[in-house]
C-alpha positions in Angstrom: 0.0 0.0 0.0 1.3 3.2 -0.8 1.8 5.9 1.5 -0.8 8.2 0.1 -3.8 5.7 -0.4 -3.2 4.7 3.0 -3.5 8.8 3.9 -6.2 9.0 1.7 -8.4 6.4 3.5 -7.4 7.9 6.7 -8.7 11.1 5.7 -12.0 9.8 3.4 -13.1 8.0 7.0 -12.0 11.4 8.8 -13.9 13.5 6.0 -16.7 11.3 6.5 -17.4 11.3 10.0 -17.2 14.9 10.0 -19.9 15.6 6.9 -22.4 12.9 9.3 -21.6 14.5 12.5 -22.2 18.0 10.6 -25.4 16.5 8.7 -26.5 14.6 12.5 -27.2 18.1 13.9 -29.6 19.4 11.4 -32.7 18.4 11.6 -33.9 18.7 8.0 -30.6 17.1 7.0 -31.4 13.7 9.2 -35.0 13.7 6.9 -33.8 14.8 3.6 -34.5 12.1 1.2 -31.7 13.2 -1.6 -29.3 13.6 1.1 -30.2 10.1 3.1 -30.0 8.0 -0.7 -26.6 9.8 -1.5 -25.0 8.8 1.9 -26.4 5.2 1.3 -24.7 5.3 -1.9 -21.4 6.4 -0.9 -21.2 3.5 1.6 -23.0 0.9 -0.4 -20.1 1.7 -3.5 -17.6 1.3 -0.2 -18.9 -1.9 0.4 -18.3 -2.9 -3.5 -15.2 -1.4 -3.9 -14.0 -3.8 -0.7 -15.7 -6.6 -2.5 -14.3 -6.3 -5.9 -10.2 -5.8 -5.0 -11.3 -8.4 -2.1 -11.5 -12.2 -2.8 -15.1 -11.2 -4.0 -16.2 -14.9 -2.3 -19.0 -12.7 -0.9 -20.8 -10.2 -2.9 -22.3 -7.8 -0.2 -25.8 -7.7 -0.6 -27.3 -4.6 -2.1 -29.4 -2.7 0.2 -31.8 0.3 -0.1 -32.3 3.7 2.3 -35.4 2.1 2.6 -33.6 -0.7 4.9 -32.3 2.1 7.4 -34.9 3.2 9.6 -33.4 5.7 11.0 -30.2 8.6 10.6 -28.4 6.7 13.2 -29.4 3.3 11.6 -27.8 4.5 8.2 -24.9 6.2 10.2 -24.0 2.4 11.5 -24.0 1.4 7.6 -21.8 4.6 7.0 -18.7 3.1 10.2 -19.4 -0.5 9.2 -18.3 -0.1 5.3 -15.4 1.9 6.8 -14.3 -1.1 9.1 -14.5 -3.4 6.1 -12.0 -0.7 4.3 -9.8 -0.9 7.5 -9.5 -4.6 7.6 -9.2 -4.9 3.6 -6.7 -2.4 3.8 -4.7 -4.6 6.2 -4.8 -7.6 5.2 -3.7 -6.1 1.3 -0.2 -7.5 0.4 1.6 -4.7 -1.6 2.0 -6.7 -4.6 -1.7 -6.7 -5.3 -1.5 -3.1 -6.1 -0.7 -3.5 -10.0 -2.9 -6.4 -10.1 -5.6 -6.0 -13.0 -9.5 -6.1 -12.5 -12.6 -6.3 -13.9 -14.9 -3.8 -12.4 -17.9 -6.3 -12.8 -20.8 -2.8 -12.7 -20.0 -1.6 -15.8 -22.3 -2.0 -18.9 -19.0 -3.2 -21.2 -15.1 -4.2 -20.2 -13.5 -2.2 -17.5 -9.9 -3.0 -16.5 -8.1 -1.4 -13.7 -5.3 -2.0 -11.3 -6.2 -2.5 -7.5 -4.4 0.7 -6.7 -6.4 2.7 -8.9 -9.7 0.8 -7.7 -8.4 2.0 -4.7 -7.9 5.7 -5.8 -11.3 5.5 -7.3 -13.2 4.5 -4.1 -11.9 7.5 -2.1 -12.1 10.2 -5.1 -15.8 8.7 -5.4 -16.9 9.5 -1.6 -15.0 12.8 -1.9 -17.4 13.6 -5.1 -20.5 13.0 -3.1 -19.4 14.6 0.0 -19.2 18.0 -2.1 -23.0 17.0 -2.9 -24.1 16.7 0.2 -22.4 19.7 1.9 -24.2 21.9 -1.2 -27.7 20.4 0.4 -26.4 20.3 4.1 -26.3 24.5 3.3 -29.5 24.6 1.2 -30.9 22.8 5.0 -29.8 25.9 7.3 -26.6 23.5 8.5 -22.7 24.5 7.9 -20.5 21.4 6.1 -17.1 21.0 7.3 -14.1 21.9 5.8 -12.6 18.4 5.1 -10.3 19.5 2.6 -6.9 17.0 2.8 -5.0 20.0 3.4 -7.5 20.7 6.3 -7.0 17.3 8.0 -3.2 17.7 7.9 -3.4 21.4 9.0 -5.2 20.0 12.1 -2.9 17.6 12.9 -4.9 14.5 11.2 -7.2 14.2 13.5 -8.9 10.9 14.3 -12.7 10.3 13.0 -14.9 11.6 15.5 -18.4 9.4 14.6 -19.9 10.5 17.6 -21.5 8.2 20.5 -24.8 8.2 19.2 -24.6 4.8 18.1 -22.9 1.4 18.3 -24.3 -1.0 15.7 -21.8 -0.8 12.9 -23.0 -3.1 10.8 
């Protein structure tokens, strides 16, 4: 693993814990239908991404924002696909990295190497967090800087999910 993915899935899980804790606060935000299915997409393509530089013995099964009841339920989707990245990310021998897939979603051929699977998964959540911080605003709430700059200015912090809940699943 090089030493920037690894940095860059430090700070996506950093970034992402600070949009929910942001989003968690706002009322409007924790009902907002556009902004509930984006978050479930971010961390359903997670889950994927995991899956397809994985073993892919176990497809994860696809779920819907329907299936979360509530903010916090979603949130506990949201920290689970992150542990998944933690432990897929630790048990990745560096020689995998120029490995060549087939990203099995799209409609014709699509070859990559792990590490730019890799690069893909974080660049994707960092897309959608911009998103969601435009409608966290449009809601009355303020979306955190989460800039990679940011996160090193500050010293890299941890991710701060909150104590609100406990099912990661």
């Amino acid at each position: 693993m090089t030493a920037l993915l690894r940095e860059m899935y430090v700070h996506q899980e950093w970034a992402d814990a600070e949009h929910w804790r942001a989003m968690g606060i706002v009322p409007a935000a924790r009902e907002s239908q556009p902004l509930l299915r984006r978050l479930h997409h971010i961390h359903q393509v997670q889950r994927m991404f995991v899956w397809a530089v994985g073993d892919r013995a176990a497809m994860p099964t696809p779920t819907s924002p329907k299936d979360f009841k509530t903010f916090d339920d979603l949130k506990g989707y949201a920290r689970g696909a992150h542990e998944q990245i933690r432990q897929m990310l630790a048990q990745l021998p560096p020689e995998r990295l120029s490995e060549t897939i087939v990203m099995p979603w799209f409609p014709s051929r699509c070859e990559l190497t792990v590490e730019s699977a890799l690069a893909q998964m974080a660049m994707h959540s960092h897309y959608h967090r911009g998103q969601n911080a435009m409608i966290l605003r449009e809601l009355g709430g303020e979306p955190p800087t989460t800039d990679l700059i940011v996160w090193h200015w500050k010293g890299r912090p941890d991710p701060d999910w909150g104590a609100a809940d406990e099912g990661h699943g």
